[in-house]
C-alpha positions as CSV (number, residue, x, y, z in Angstrom):
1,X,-35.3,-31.5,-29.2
2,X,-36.4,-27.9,-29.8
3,X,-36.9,-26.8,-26.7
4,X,-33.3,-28.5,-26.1
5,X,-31.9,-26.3,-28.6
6,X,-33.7,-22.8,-27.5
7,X,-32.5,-23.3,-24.2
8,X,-28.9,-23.7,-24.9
9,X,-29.3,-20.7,-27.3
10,X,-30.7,-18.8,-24.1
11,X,-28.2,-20.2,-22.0
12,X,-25.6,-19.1,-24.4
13,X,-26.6,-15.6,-25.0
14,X,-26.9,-15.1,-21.2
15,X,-22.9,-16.0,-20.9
16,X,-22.0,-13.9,-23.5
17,X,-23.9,-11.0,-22.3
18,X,-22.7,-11.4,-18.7
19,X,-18.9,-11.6,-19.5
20,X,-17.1,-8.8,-19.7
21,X,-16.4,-8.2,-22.7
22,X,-13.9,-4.7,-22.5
23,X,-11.6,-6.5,-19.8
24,X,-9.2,-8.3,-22.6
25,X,-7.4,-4.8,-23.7
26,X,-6.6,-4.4,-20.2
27,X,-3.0,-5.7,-19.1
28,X,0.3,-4.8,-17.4
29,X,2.0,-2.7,-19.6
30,X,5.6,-1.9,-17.8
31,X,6.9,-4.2,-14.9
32,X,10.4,-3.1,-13.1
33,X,12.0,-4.9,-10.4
34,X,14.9,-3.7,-8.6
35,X,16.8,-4.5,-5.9
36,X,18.7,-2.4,-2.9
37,X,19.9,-3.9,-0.1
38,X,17.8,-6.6,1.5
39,X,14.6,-4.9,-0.5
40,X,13.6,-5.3,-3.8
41,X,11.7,-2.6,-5.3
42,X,8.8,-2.9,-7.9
43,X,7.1,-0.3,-10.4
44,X,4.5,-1.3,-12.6
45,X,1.9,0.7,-14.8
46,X,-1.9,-1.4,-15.9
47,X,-3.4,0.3,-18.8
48,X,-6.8,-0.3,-18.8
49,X,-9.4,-0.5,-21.3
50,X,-11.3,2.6,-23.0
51,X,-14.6,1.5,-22.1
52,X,-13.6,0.8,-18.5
53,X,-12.1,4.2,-18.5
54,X,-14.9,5.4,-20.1
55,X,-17.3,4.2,-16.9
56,X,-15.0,5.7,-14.6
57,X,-15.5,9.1,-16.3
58,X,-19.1,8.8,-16.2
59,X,-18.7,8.3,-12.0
60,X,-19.3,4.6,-12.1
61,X,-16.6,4.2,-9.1
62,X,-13.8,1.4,-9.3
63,X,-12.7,-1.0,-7.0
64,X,-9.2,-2.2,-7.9
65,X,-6.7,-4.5,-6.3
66,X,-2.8,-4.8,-7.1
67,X,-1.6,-7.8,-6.0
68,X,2.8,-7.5,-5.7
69,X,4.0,-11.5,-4.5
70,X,7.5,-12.8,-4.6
71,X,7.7,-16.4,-6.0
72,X,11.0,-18.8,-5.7
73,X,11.0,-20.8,-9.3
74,X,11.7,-24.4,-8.8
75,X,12.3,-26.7,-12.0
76,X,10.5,-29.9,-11.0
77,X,7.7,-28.2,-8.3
78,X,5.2,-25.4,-8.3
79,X,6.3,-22.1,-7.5
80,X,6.6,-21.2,-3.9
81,X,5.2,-17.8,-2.8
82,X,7.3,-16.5,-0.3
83,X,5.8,-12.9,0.6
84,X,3.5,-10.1,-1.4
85,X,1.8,-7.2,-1.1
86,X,-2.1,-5.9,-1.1
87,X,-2.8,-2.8,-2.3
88,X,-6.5,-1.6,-2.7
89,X,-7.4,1.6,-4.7
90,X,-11.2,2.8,-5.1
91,X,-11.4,5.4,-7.7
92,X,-14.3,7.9,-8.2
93,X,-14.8,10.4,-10.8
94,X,-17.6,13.2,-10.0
95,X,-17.2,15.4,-12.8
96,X,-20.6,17.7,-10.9
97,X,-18.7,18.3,-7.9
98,X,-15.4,18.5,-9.6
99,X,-14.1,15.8,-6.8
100,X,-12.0,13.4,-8.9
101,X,-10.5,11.0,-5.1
102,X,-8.6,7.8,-4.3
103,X,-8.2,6.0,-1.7
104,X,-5.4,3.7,-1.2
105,X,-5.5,1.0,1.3
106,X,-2.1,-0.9,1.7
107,X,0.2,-1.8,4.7
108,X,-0.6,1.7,7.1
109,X,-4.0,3.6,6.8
110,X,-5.7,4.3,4.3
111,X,-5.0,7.3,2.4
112,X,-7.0,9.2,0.5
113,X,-5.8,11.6,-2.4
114,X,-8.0,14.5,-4.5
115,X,-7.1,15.3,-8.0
116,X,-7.8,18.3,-10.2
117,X,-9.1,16.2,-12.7
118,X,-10.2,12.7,-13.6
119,X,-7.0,12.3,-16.3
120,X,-4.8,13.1,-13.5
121,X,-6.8,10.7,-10.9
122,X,-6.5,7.9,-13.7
123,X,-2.6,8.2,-14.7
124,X,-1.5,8.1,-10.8
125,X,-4.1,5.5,-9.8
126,X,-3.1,2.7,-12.3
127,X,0.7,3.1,-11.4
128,X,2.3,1.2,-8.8
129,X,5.7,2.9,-7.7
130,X,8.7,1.4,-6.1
131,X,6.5,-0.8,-4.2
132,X,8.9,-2.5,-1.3
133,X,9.0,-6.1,-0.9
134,X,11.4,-6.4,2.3
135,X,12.7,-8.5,5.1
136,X,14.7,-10.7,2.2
137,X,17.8,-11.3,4.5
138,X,16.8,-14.9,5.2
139,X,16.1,-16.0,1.6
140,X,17.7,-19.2,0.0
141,X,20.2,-18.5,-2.6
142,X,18.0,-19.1,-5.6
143,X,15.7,-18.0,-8.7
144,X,13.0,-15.9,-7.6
145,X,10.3,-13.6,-10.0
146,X,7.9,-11.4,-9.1
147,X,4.2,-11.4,-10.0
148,X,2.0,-8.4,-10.2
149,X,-1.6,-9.4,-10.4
150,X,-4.2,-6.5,-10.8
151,X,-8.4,-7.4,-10.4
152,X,-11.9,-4.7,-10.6
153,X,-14.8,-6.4,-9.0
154,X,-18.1,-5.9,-10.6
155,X,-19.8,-3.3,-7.9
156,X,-23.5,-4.1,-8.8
157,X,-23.3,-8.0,-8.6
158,X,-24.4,-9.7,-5.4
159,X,-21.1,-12.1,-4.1
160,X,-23.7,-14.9,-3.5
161,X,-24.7,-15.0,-7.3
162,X,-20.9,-15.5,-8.6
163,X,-21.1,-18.2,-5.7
164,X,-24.0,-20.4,-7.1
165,X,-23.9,-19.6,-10.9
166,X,-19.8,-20.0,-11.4
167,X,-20.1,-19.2,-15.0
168,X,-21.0,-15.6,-14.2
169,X,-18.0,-13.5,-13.7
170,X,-17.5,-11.3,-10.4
171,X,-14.8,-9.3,-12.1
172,X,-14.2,-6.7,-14.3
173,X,-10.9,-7.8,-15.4
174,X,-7.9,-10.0,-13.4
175,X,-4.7,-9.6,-15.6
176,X,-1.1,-10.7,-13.9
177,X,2.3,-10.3,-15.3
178,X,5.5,-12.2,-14.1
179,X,9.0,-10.1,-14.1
180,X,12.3,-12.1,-15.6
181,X,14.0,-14.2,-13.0
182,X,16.4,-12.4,-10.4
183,X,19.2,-14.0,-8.3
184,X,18.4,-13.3,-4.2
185,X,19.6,-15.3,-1.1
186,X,22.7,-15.5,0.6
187,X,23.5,-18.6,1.8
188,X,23.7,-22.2,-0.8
């Protein structure tokens, strides 16, 4: 019965230290949808928390995803996905070199972008700008939201050991916000 107890102490402690801990100030602080035409632009700003920042500054690089999806909201079913976006920034912060870069991966090439200073690197790296969801012309008259979903992998962690141990986290943070409905489609 002691050894019982010891272990689940263990076990516990090891959970708590391998969760991350600094991921729950981290959210989607601004979401704006709008809509032109047949395309419906969205802007959205994460704000991340200090000690993640804080790594970043001390060049521990950062792997983030944005995730931009449309949903269609039905009353009595799930909510459909009908189209999104991927958007994959990796962030490093050399303050030796003075090389502060991004690089963007998204719909084209990848791009990469050199700031003059880390600050500068992290206020244009966590903001997504007029992100275009298009090709809406054959939407169904309905309720539709959008959902922007933003995730850091842990870089150290080996993808087989979140695979057999599921109570070990493989990410940073994973935070998601929804935008108020909006009225698209054409036809009833």
């Amino acid at each position: 019965m002691r050894f019982l107890k010891k272990a689940i102490l263990l076990l516990s402690l090891a959970i708590v230290l391998f969760l991350p801990l600094n991921a729950r100030a981290t959210q989607i602080n601004s979401l704006s949808v709008s809509k032109k035409g047949d395309d419906v632009f969205v802007s959205a700003r994460l704000v991340m928390a200090p000690p993640l920042i804080r790594d970043l500054r001390a060049g521990i690089q950062k792997d983030l995803v944005f995730y931009v999806d449309l949903f269609r909201h039905w009353s009595s079913w799930p909510d459909e996905y009908i189209l999104g976006v991927r958007i994959e920034r990796y962030l490093s912060c050399d303050s030796v070199r003075g090389e502060y870069m991004m690089t963007t991966k998204g719909r084209g090439p990848a791009e990469e972008t050199r700031y003059g200073s880390c600050d500068d690197l992290i206020k244009n790296s966590l903001a997504l700008n007029n992100v275009r969801l298009s090709n809406l012309r054959e939407l169904t008259k309905g309720n539709y939201f959008v959902r922007v979903t933003a995730e850091s992998k842990l870089r150290n962690l080996p993808p087989l050991l979140g695979q057999m141990f599921f109570f070990i986290k493989d990410k940073e943070f994973s935070v998601h916000r929804d935008s108020p409905m909006i009225n698209l489609g054409e036809r009833p």
